[in-house]
C-alpha positions in Angstrom: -53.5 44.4 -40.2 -52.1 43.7 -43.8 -50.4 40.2 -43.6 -48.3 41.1 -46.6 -46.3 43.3 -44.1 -45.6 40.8 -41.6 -42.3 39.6 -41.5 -43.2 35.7 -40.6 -39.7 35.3 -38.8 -41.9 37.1 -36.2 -43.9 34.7 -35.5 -41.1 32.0 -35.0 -39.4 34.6 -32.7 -42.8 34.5 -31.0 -43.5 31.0 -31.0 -39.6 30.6 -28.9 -39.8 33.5 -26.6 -43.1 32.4 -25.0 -41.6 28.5 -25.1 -38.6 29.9 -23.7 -39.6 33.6 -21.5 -36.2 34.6 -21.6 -34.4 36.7 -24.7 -31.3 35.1 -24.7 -32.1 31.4 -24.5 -34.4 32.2 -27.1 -31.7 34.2 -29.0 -29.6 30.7 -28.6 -32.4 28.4 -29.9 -32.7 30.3 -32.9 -28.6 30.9 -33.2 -29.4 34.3 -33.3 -27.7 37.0 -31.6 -29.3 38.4 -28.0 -29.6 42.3 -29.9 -31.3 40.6 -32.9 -34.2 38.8 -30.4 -34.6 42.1 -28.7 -35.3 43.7 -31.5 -38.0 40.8 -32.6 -39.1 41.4 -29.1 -39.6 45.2 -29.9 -41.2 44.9 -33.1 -43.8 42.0 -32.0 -44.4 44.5 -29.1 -45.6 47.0 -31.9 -46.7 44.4 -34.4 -49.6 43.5 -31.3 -49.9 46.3 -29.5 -48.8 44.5 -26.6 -45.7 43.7 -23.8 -45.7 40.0 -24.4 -43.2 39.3 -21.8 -42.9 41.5 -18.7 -40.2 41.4 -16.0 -41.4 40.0 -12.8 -39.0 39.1 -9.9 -39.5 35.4 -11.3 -38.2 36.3 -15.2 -39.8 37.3 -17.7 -43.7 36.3 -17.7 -46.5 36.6 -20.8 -49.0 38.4 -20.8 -52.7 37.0 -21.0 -52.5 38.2 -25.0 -49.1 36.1 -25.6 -50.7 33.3 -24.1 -54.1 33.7 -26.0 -51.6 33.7 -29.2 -49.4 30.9 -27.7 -51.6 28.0 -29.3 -52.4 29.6 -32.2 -48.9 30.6 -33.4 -47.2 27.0 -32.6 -50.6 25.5 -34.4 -49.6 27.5 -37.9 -46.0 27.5 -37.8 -46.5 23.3 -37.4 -48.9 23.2 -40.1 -46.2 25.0 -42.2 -43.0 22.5 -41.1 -45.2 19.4 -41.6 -46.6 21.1 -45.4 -42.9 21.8 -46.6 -41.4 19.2 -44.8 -39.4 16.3 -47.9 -40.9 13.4 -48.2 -38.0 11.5 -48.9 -38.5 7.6 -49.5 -37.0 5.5 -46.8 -34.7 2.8 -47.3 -34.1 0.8 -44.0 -31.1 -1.6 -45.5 -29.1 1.6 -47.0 -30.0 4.3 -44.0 -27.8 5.4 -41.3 -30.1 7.4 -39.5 -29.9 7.9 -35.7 -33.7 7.1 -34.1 -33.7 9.1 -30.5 -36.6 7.9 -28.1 -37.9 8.7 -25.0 -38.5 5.6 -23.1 -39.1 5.2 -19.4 -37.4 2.5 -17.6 -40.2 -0.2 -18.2 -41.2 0.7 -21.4 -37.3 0.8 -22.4 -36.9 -2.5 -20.3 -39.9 -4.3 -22.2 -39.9 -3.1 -25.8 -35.5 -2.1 -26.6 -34.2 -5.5 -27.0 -36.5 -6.6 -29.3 -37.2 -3.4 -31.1 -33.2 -3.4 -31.0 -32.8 -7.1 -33.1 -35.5 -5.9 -35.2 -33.4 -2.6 -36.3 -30.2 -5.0 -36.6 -32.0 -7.6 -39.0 -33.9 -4.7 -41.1 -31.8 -1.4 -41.2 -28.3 -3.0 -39.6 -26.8 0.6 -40.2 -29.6 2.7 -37.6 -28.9 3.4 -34.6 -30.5 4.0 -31.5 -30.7 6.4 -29.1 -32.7 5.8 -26.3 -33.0 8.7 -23.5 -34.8 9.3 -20.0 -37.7 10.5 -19.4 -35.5 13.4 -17.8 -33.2 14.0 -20.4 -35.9 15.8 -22.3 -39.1 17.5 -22.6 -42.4 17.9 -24.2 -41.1 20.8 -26.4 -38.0 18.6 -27.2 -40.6 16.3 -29.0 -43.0 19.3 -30.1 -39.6 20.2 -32.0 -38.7 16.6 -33.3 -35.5 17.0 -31.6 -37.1 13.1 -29.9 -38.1 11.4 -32.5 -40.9 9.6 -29.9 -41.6 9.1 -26.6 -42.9 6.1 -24.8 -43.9 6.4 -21.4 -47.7 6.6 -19.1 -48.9 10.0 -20.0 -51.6 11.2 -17.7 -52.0 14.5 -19.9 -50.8 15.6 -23.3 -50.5 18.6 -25.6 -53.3 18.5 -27.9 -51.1 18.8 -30.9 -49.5 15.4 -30.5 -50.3 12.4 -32.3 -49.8 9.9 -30.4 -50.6 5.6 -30.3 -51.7 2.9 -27.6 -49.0 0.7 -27.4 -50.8 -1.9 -24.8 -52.7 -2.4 -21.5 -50.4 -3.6 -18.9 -51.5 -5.2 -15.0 -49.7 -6.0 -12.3 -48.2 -8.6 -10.8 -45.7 -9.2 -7.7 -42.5 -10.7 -7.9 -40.7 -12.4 -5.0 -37.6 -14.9 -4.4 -38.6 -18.0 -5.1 -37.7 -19.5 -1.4 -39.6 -16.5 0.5 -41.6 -18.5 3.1 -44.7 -15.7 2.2 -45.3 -18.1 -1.1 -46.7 -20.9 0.7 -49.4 -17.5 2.3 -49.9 -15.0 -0.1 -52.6 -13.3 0.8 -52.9 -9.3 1.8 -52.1 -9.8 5.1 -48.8 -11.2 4.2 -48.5 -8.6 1.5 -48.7 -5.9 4.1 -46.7 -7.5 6.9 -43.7 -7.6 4.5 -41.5 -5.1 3.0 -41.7 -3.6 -0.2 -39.9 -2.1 -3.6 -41.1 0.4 -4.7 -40.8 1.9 -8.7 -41.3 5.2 -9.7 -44.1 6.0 -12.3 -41.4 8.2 -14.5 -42.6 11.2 -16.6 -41.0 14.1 -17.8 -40.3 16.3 -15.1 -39.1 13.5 -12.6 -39.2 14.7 -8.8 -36.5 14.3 -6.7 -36.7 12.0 -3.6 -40.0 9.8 -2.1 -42.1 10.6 0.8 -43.6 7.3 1.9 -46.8 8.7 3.3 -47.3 10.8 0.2 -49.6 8.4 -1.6 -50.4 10.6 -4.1 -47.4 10.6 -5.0 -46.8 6.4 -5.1 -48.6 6.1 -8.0 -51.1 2.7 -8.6 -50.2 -0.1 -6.2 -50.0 2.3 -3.0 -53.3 4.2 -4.6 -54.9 1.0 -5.2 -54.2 0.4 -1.3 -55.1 3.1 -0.2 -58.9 2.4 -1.5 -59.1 -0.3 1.3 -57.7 2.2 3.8 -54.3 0.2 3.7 -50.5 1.0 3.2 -47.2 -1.0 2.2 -44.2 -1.1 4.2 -41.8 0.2 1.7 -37.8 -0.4 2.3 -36.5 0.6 -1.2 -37.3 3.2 -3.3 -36.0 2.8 -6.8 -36.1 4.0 -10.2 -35.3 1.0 -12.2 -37.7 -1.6 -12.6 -33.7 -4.3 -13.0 -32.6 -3.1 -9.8 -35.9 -4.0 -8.3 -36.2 -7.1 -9.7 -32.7 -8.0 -8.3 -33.8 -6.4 -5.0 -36.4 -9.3 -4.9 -34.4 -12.3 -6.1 -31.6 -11.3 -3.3 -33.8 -10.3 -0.3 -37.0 -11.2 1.2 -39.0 -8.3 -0.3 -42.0 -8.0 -3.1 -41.7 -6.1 -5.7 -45.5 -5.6 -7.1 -44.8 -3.9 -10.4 -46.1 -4.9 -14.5 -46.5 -7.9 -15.5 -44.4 -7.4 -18.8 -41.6 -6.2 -16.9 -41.7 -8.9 -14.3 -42.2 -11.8 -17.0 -38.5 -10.8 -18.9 -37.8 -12.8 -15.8 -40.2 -15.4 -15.9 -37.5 -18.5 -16.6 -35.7 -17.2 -14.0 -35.5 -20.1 -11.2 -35.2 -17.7 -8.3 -37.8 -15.7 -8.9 -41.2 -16.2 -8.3 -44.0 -14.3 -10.0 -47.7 -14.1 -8.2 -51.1 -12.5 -8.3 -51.4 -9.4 -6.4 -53.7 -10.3 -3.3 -55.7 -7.3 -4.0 -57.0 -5.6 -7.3 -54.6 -2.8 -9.0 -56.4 -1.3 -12.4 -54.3 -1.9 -15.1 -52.7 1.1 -17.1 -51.8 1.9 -20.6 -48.6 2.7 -22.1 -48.4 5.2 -25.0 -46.1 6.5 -27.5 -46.5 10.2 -28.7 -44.4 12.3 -31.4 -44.5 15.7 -33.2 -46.8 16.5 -36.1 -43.3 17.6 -38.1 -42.5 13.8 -38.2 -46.0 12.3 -39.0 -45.7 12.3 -42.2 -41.4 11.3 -42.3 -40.9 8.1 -44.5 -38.4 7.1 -41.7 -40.4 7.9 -39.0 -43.6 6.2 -40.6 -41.2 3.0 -40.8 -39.9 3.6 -37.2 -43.8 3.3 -35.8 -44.6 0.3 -37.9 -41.2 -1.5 -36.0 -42.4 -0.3 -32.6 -46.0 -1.7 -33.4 -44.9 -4.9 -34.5 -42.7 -5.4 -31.3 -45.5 -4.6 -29.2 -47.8 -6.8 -30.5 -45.7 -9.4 -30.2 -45.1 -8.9 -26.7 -49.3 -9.1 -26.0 
């Protein structure tokens, strides 16, 4: 094959039809129009000697060749975005640049407001964005359409880089009048009632099974090693409405320790040791290798760092 014959808009074509298997979302992400991507379609057919997609009754599927090329084409073609990409000086006092992050509910719970004053008294003109763990996905960040994302990630794309923000634990939060105080021990903890907080990630399920444990993340997993179970009442997706759930009922909300400690000056609120061990987890952020080297971006990590180690 003579690479001075290749049309390298091919390989972009490539690179979106296996992200996206489907011609005309493709044809969309590349504000084409749906003839023009079937005839990239057609030609990197011929240019491989291959289907690339075929037809099933699910959509359009690869073939074992596209996916063998999958890694390799989205490795060159973000080699070449990061090599040409400006690197433009960043001033933080003069900019007016939108910064778009992924944060789940307790990273965005523990790290915003500060990160937030910190953007006001250095670059007073940013602004930021701050989306759900649902609003996007990997490829969003692959693309740099998300600037970062912040979250637990139990596996990653190889081609992110990515930072360790902290090491979190847990700790159980409780009205500050709940009779349990006076007994905390895991008998108490599993006679009572429970909140429970999602782990979010992209790709967030819809709806709780209580018996799924598996599915309850650390605290119920943690449990389960002793051959116990929580009696959950609430399931919730916001580690506020939890914590709100605890200083107005009678229930515990075991859930991290930086999240429960926003709260700690709270006088209804009482914050304890869990009565049994939970490992402690890490929280991570990740972003594209087409903003690694972005004078902004570079700035942007530096904020987020400095905020975290603050909050140690």
């Amino acid at each position: 094959m003579n690479i001075s014959k290749i049309d390298l808009n091919l390989l972009v074509y490539l690179d979106t039809l296996l992200r996206e298997c489907n011609v005309t979302r493709a044809a969309n992400q590349l504000s084409i129009t749906q003839p023009a991507m079937s005839n990239g379609l057609k030609r990197l057919r011929n240019l491989f000697n291959d289907p690339i997609l075929v037809r099933t009754s699910e959509g359009m599927v690869p073939t074992e060749r596209a996916l063998e090329l999958q890694p390799v084409i989205r490795g060159i073609l973000m080699t070449l975005e990061e090599t040409l990409a400006p690197n433009r000086e960043f001033d933080p006092r003069q900019s007016k640049r939108v910064f778009r992050i992924m944060a789940s509910d307790y990273a965005a719970s523990t790290l915003a407001p500060k990160l937030l004053n910190k953007l006001h008294m250095e670059a007073p003109d940013t602004t930021l964005d701050i989306l759900t763990p649902s609003d996007v996905t990997f490829h969003d960040v692959e693309n740099g359409k998300v600037d970062m994302a912040i979250n637990r990630f139990e596996n990653l794309p190889q081609s992110f880089h990515h930072k360790r923000i902290w090491k979190d634990s847990f700790c159980c939060l409780i009205k500050s009048d709940n009779p349990i105080k006076a007994h905390f021990n895991l008998d108490a903890y599993l006679k009572a009632r429970h909140i429970w907080v999602s782990k979010t990630g992209f790709g967030v399920g819809v709806g709780m099974d209580p018996a799924d444990v598996q599915k309850l993340g650390w605290v119920d997993e943690a449990l389960a090693h002793f051959g116990k179970h929580r009696n959950i009442a609430t399931f919730t997706r916001n580690y506020h409405v939890a914590i709100h759930l605890a200083k107005e009922q009678n229930l515990i909300a075991t859930l991290p320790s930086k999240a429960a400690n926003i709260y700690s000056d709270d006088p209804n609120l009482a914050i304890l040791e869990p009565p049994f061990p939970i490992p402690p987890f890490e929280l991570d952020m990740i972003w594209s290798p087409l903003l690694h080297r972005d004078a902004s971006h570079i700035w942007l990590r530096q904020k987020i760092a400095e905020v975290a180690d603050a909050l140690k």
